[in-house]
C-alpha positions as CSV (number, residue, x, y, z in Angstrom):
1,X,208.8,-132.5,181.8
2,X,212.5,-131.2,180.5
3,X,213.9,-128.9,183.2
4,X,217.5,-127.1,182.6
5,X,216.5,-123.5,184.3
6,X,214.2,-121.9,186.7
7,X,211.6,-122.0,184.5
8,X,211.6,-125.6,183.7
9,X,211.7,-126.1,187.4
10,X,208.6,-123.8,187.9
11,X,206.3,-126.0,185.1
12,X,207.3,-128.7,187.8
13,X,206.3,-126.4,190.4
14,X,203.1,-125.9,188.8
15,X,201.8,-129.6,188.0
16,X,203.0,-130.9,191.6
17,X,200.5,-127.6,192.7
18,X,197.7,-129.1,190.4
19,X,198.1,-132.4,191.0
20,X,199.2,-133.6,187.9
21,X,201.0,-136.9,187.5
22,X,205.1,-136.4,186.0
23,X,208.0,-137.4,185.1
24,X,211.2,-134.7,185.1
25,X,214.0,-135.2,183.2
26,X,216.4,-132.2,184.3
27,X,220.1,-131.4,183.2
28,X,222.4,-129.2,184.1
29,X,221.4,-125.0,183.5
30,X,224.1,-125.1,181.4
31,X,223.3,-128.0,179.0
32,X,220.7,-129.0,176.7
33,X,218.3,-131.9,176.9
34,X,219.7,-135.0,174.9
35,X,216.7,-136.9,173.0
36,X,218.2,-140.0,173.5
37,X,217.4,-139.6,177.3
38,X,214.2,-138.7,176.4
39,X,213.3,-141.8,174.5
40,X,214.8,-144.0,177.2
41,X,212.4,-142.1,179.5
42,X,209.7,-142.9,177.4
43,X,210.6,-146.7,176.9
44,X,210.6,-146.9,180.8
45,X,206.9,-145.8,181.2
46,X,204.1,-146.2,178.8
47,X,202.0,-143.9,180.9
48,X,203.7,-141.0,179.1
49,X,201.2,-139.0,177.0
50,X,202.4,-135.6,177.1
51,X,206.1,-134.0,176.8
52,X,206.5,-130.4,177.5
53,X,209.9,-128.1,178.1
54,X,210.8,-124.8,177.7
55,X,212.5,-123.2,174.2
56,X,214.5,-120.2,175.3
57,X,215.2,-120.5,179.2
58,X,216.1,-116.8,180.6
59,X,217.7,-118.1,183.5
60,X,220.8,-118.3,181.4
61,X,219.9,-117.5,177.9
62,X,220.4,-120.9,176.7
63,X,218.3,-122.2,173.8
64,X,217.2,-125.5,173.9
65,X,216.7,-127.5,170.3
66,X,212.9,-127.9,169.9
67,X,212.9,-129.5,166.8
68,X,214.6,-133.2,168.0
69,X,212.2,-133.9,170.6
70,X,209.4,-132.7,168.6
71,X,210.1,-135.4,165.8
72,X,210.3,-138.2,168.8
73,X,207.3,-136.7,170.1
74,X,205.5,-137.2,167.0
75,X,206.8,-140.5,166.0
76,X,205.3,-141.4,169.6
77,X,202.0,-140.0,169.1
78,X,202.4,-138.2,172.2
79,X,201.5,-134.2,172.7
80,X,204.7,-131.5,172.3
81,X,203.9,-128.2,174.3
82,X,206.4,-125.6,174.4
83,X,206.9,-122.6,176.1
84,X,208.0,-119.9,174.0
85,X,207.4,-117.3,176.4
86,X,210.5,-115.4,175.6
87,X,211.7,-116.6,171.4
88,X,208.3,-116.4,170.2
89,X,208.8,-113.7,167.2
90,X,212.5,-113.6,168.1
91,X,213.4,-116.4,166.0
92,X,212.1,-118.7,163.5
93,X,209.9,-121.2,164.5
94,X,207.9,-123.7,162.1
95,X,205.3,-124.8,164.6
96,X,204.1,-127.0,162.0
97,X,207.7,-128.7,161.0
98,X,208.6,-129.2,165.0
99,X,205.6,-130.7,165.4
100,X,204.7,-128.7,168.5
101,X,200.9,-129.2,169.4
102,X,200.8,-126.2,171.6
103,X,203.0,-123.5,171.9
104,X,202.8,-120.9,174.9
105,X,203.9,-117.3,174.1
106,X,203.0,-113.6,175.5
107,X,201.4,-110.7,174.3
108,X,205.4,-108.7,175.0
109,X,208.6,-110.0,174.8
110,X,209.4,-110.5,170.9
111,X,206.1,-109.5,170.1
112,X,207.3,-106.2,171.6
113,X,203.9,-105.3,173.2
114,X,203.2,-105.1,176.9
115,X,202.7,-107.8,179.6
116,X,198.9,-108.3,180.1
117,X,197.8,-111.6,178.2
118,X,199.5,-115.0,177.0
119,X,198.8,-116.9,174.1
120,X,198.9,-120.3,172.7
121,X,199.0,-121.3,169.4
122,X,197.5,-125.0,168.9
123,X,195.7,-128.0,166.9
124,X,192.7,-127.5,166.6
125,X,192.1,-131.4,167.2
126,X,194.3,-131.6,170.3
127,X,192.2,-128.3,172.1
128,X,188.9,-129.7,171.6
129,X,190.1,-133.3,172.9
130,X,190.9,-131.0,175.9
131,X,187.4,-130.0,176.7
132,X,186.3,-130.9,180.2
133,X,189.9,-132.2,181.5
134,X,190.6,-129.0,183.2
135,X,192.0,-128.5,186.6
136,X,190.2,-125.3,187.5
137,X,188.7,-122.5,186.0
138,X,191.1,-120.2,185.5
139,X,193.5,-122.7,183.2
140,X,190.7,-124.1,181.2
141,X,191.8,-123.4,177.7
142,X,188.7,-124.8,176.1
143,X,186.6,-122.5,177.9
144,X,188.4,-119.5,176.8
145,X,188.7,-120.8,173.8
146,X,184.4,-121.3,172.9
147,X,183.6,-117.7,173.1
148,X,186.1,-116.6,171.6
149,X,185.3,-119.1,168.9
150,X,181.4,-118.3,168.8
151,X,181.9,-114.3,169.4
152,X,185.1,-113.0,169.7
153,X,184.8,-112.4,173.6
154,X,186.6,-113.2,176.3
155,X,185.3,-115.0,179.0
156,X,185.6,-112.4,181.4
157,X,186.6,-109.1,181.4
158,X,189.1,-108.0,178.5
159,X,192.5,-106.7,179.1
160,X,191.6,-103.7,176.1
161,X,194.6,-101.5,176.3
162,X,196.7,-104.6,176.3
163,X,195.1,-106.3,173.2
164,X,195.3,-102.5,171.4
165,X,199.1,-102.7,172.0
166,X,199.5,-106.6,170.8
167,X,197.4,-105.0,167.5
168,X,200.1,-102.2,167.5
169,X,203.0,-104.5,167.8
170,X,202.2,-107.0,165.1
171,X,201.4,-104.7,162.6
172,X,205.1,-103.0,163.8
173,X,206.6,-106.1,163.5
174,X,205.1,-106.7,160.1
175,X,206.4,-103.3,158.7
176,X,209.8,-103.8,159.9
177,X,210.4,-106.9,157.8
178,X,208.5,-109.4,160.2
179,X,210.3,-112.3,162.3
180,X,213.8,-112.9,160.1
181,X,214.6,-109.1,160.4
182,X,214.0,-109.1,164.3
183,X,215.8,-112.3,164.9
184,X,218.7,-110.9,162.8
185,X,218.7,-107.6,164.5
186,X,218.2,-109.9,167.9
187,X,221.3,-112.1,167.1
188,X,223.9,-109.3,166.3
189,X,222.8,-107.5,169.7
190,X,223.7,-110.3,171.2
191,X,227.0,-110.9,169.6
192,X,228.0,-107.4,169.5
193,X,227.1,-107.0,173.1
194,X,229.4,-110.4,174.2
195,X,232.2,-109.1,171.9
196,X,232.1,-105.7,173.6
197,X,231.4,-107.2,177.4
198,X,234.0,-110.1,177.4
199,X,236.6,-107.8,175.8
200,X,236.3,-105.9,179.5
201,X,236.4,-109.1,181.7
202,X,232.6,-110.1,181.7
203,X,233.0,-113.2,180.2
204,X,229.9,-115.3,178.6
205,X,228.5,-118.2,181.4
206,X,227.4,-120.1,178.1
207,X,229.6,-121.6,175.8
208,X,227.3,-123.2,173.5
209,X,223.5,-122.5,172.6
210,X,223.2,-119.4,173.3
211,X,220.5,-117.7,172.3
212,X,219.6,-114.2,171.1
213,X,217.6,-113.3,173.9
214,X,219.3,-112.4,176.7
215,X,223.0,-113.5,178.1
216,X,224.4,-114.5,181.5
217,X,227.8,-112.8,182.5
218,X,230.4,-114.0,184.9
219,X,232.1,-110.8,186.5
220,X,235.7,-109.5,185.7
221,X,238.3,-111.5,187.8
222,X,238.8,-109.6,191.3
223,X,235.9,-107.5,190.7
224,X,235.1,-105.8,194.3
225,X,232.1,-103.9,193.6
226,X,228.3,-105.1,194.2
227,X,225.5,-105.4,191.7
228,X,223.4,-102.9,193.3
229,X,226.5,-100.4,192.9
230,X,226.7,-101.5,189.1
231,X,223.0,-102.1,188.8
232,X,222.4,-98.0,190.2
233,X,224.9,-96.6,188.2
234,X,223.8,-98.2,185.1
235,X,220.1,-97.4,185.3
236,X,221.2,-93.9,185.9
237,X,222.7,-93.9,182.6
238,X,218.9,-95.4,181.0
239,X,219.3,-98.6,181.3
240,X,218.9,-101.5,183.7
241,X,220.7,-104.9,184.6
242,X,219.2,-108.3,185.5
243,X,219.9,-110.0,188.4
244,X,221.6,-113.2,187.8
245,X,219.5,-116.6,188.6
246,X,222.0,-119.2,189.5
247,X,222.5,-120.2,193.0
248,X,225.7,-121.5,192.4
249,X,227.3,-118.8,190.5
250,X,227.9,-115.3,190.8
251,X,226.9,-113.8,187.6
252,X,224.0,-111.4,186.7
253,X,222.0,-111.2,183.1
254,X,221.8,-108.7,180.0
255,X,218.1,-108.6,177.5
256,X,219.1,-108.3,174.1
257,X,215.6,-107.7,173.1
258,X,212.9,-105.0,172.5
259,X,213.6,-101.9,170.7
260,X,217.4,-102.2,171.2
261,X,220.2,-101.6,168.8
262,X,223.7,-101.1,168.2
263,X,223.6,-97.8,169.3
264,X,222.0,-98.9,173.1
265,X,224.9,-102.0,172.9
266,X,227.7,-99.1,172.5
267,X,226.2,-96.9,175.0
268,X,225.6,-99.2,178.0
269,X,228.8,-101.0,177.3
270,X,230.4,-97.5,177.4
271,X,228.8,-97.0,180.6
272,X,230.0,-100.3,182.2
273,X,233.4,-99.8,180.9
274,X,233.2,-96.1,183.0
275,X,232.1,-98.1,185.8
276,X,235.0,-100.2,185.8
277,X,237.7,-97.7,185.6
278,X,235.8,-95.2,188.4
279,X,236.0,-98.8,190.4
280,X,239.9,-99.9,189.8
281,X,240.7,-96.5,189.9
């Protein structure tokens, strides 16, 4: 497992809950994984069949390079999962080319619908040598999968309203000039809004891969003021802040996604820059 965020470290969390046997490989949340560490890590123990990380880690917007370890991966015969919870349909990604064997999304974030159900997009091959292997009920992929397969049910109970909005969203997204138009409109979000943000003292915590998603701010040198003030007087205005996630750092977190654009980057700019003069005033 490849951990450089609080989502990397919860996948940890989550096999050391189930009981499943691991190896982490974790680097710091401002840095990417380096393949060559990876393949070391996989010279060192044979027992290795599975490598999984996260693509676009929201702790600090950074976006790890998929594609690398994917190729290793391959070249191993080993299984590539990725969690794309948050850059599914926010960028490009050839499943097929980065040889991921299952890829984790949700039924919001880029799709743009609302939280309710997750997704994963796999080989066929690699889900039905999965049958059985489950440990318990409720994350037993091949079971969900059979119905579905034979009827087009879910196991259970269906979320309706949230499948009608994934429906909704697709064909939205599909209309408005599918994935490359929403990464593009993503990507200058992002840039205009960390033009716009470090040109009043909020400077960028990343440096390098950052992703379009959503961006971790430092705040202005000698700021005085708390988040919750900034946070209140923000959402007043229509729109809301992030926390930040970093226990070392005092910084707090911007979305660059959804049904945002260039006007909502002037406006809540506008509205921090107010802020900050009612605050040095």
């Amino acid at each position: 497992m490849r951990s450089n965020g609080a989502y990397g470290d919860r996948m940890v969390e989550v096999c050391r809950h189930a009981r499943v046997p691991h190896a982490v490989y974790s680097e710091p949340y401002s840095d990417i994984p380096h393949v060559e560490r990876i393949r070391e890590m996989l010279d060192a123990d044979p027992a290795i069949t599975h490598v999984c990380m996260v693509h676009s880690e929201t702790t600090t917007g950074l976006l790890n390079g998929i594609a690398p370890v994917g190729e290793l991966c391959h070249e191993r015969g080993l299984t590539f999962i990725v969690d794309a919870m948050s850059s599914f349909a926010c960028v490009e990604m050839p499943v097929e080319d980065w040889h991921i064997d299952f890829l984790v999304s949700s039924a919001n974030k880029g799709i743009q619908g609302v939280p309710g159900f997750s997704f994963i997009i796999c080989r066929r091959d690699k889900l039905e040598a999965s049958a059985g292997k489950a440990r318990s009920l409720s994350m037993d992929l091949y079971d969900q999968w059979v119905p579905m397969e034979r009827d087009g049910k879910w196991r259970y109970t269906s979320p309706t309203h949230v499948v009608l909005a994934f429906a909704q969203a697709l064909r939205e997204l599909e209309e408005k000039g599918g994935i490359p138009a929403r990464a593009a409109r993503y990507a200058a979000n992002q840039r205009l809004l960390t033009r716009r943000m470090e040109a009043m003292g909020f400077k960028a915590y990343l440096d390098h891969h950052q992703g379009p998603i959503i961006t971790t701010f430092y705040y202005p040198q000698g700021a005085t003021f708390s988040f919750a003030e900034m946070y209140d007087y923000i959402k007043d205005r229509g729109y809301v802040l992030y926390p930040g996630k970093l226990t070392d750092e005092e910084t707090f977190r911007m979305g660059n996604i959804g049904e945002i654009y260039e006007e909502d980057i002037m406006n809540v700019t506008d509205a921090l820059a107010d802020f900050l003069a009612q605050h040095s005033a």
